[in-house]
C-alpha positions, -999 to +999 in steps of 0.1 A: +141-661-698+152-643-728+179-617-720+193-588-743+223-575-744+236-547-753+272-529-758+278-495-779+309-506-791+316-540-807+346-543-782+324-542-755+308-573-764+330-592-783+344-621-760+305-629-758+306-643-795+331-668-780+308-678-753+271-681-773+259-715-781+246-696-824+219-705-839+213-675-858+218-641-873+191-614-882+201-581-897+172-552-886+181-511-894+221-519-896+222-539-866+233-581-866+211-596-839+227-625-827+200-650-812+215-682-788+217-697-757+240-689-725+240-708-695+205-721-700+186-685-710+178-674-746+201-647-759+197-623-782+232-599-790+241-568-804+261-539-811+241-508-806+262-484-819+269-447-803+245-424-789+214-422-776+190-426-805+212-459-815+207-474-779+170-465-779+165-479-817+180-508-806+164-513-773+130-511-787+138-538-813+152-563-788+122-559-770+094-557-795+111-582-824+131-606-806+108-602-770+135-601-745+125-600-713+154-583-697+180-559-713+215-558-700+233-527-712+274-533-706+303-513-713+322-484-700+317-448-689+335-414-678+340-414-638+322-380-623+326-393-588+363-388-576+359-420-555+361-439-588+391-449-603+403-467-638+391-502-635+364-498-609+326-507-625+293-490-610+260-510-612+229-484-619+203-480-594+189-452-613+197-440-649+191-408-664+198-381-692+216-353-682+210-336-713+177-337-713+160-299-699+131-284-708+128-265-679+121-226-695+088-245-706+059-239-670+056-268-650+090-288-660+117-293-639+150-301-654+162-334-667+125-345-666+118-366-693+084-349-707+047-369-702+065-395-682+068-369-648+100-380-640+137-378-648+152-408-629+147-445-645+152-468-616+167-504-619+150-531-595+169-537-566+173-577-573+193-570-603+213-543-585+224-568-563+227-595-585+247-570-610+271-560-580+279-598-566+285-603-597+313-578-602+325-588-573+330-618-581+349-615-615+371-583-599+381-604-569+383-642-588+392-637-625+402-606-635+441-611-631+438-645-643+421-626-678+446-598-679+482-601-669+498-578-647+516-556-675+486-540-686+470-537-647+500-517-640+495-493-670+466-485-661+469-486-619+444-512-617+454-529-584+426-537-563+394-522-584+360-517-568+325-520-573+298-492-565+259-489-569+244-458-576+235-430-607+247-434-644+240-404-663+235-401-701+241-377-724+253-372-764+288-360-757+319-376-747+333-353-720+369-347-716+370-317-696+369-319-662+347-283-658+321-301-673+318-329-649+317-304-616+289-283-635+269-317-638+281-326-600+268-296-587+230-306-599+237-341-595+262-345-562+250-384-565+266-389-595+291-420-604+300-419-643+286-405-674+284-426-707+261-422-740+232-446-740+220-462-710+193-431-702+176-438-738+177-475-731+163-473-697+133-454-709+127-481-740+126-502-711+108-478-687+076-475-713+072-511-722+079-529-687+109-546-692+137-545-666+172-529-673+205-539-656+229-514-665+270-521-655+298-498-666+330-503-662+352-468-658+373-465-689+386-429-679+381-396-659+362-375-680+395-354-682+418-341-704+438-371-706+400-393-716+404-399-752+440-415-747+430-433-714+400-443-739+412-454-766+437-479-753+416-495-726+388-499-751+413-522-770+430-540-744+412-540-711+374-532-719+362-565-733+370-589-705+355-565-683+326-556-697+323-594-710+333-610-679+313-591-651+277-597-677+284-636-681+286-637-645+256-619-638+236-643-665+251-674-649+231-659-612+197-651-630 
């Protein structure tokens, strides 16, 4: 199988350039498409960059130039659901854009995506599971060996979770806490918000090819995001993001 992965920020990715066997490099619209193997599957890497029309640019070209079969999208997101706390990583069973509304056109509802009839990009339920053992496993198994305890306890990370469920995308990093209850109030399923996955999930959505999206909550979509942000990003983010998709890849 040939698996894509993906990560909107080059620390999201960035303990995987450790683990690829390389045998080479192609540069396509600003991107560096790193094409090897992992535990016996052809991999091709990248750094999307931020934003929606970066995730969907460089979905389509993992899919159509380098023919990946399955796209994993890691990384972090914003927690909506108060369940979630620093630490804790959802696994998408649905992804969609909350900005998306054209709902003062007739006949639209909102978040819709338009000619597609729907607004809601589901992931298959074999990868969900797959995804979610797969936390579990690095959570439970490796993440204090990866991390020491210093940097746990800055952050409260003492015994972090994993939960299934929606991942909502949008072109905004939230910080405000209003903002989140206004989306919760359309969407009371709602886990975490991030930038990209919606735009990926409907490359994938239109040309058949399976998504396994896996955030890792980086903050709480509060006031305090940016700082929360900023330093986990730096210190805690990559083994994460990193260690929860090589697990996954080592199952498929």
């Amino acid at each position: 199988m040939r698996i894509g992965i993906m990560g909107a920020m080059e620390e999201e990715i960035a303990l995987f350039h450790e683990k690829i066997k390389f045998f080479k490099q192609e540069t396509i619209g600003l991107r560096n498409y790193i094409i090897g193997t992992l535990h016996n599957h052809e991999i091709v890497l990248t750094f999307s960059r931020w934003g929606k029309v970066a995730a969907a640019s460089t979905a389509t070209t993992i899919i159509e130039r380098f023919g990946a079969d399955l796209v994993i999208f890691t990384g972090v997101a914003g927690a909506a659901s108060k369940l979630l706390e620093i630490g804790d990583v959802v696994v998408a069973t649905e992804v969609m854009q909350y900005d998306m509304d054209i709902s003062a056109l007739p006949g639209f509802s909102r978040f819709e995506i338009p000619l597609l009839g729907l607004s809601r990009f589901p992931v298959p339920d074999n990868y969900v599971k797959m995804a979610a053992e797969s936390a579990e496993s690095y959570l439970s198994e490796s993440l204090k060996k990866d991390l020491n305890s210093d940097i746990l306890k800055k952050f409260s990370i003492t015994n972090p979770k994993v939960t299934t469920g929606l991942i909502a995308s949008g072109d905004r990093f939230i910080a405000d806490y209003n903002s989140i209850k206004k989306l919760i109030r359309s969407l009371p399923d709602l886990q975490c918000i991030e930038m990209e996955g919606g735009a990926a999930a409907q490359v994938c959505y239109e040309h058949k090819i399976p998504i396994i999206l896996m955030r890792t909550i980086s903050d709480k979509a509060n006031h305090s995001a940016v700082v929360d942000f900023s330093t986990f990003i730096k210190k805690i983010a990559p083994y994460l993001t990193c260690g929860v998709a090589d697990n996954l890849i080592r199952k498929i």
